[in-house]
C-alpha positions as CSV (number, residue, x, y, z in Angstrom):
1,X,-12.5,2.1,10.0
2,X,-13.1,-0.3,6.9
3,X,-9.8,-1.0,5.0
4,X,-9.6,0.0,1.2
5,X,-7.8,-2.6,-0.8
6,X,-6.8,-1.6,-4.8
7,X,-5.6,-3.0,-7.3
8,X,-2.4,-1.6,-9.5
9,X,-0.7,-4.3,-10.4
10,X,-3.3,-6.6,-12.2
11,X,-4.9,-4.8,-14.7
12,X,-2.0,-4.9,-17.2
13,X,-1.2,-1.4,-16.8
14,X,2.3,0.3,-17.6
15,X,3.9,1.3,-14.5
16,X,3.0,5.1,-15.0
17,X,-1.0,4.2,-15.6
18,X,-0.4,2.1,-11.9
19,X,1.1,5.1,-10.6
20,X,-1.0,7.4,-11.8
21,X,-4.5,5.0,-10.1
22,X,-2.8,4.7,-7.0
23,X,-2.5,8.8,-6.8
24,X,-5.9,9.1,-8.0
25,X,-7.3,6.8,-5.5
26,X,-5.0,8.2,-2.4
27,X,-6.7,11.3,-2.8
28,X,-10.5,10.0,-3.2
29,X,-10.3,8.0,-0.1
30,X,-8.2,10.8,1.5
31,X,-10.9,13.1,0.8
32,X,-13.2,10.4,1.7
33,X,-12.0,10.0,5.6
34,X,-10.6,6.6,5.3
35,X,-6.7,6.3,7.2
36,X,-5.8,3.0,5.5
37,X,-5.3,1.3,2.2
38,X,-3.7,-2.1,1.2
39,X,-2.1,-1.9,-2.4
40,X,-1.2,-4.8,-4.1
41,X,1.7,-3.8,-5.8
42,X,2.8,-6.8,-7.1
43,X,6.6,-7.9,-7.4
44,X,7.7,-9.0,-10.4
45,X,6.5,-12.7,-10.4
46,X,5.6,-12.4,-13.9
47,X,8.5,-11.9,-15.2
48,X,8.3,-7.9,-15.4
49,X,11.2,-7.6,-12.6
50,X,8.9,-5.6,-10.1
51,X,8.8,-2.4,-11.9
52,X,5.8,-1.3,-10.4
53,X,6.3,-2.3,-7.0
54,X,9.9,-0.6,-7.2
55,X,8.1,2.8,-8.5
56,X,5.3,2.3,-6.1
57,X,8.1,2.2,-3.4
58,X,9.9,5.4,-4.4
59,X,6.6,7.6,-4.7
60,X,5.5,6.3,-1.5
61,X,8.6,8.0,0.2
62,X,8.4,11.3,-1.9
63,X,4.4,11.1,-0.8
64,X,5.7,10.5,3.3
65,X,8.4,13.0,2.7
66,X,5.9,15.9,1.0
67,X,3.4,15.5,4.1
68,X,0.8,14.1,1.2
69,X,0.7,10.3,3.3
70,X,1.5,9.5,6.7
71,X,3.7,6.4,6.3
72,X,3.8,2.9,4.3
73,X,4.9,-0.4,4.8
74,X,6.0,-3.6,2.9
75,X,3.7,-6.4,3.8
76,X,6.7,-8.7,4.0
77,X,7.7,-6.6,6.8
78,X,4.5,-6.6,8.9
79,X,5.7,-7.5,12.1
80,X,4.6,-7.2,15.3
81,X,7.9,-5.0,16.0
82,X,7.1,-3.2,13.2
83,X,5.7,1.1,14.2
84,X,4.0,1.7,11.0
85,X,1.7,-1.6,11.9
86,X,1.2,-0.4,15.0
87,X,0.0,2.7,13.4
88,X,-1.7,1.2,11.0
89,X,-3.6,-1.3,13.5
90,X,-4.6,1.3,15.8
91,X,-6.0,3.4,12.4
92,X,-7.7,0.1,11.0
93,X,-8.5,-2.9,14.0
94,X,-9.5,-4.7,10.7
95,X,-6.0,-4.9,9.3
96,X,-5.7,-8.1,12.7
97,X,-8.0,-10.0,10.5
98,X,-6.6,-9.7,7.5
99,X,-4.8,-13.2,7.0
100,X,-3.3,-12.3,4.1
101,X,-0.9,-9.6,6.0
102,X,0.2,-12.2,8.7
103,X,1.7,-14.6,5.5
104,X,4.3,-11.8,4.6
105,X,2.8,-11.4,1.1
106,X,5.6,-9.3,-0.9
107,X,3.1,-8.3,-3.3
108,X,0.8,-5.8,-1.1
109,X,1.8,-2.8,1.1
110,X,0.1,-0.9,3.6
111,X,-0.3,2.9,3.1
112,X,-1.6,5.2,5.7
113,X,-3.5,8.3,4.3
């Protein structure tokens, strides 16, 4: 299945309007079949202290723990010993090509729907 990448942390949004695209688009591609989407989240680089990464983190657990996602991970913990890449991998073969994930980006996660 094709991997979905977004977007929430470049558009110079406020951490609620990032919040409130990411739910938006976690239910479109839901509804839409897919089982995988890479988020760039960001994590504070700029300056802003990782506000919407640290946000994005906490309603990714409520999500996981309300049965609305199956699971997330932090790029910079995609590792091969890692179960939700596993997951994820078997879910998406196209997340093995995706260089980006092997460099430990901090600024992206993995979210399965």
């Amino acid at each position: 299945m094709k991997l979905i990448t977004i977007d929430i942390k470049s558009e110079q949004q406020t951490v609620a309007e990032a919040i409130a695209q990411f739910l938006v688009e976690v239910d479109s591609y839901k509804k839409g079949g897919y089982k995988v989407m890479k988020v760039f989240d960001g994590y504070g680089s700029h300056g802003v202290g990782g506000a919407i990464k640290n946000t994005f983190l906490k309603r990714c657990e409520d999500l996981k723990r309300r049965n609305k996602i199956e699971d997330y991970v932090c790029c910079d913990a995609w590792t091969p010993k890692n179960t939700v890449r596993k997951i994820a991998i078997n879910y998406c073969p196209d997340l093995l090509a995706d260089r980006e994930l092997y460099l430990l980006n901090p600024g992206c996660s993995i979210v399965i729907l």
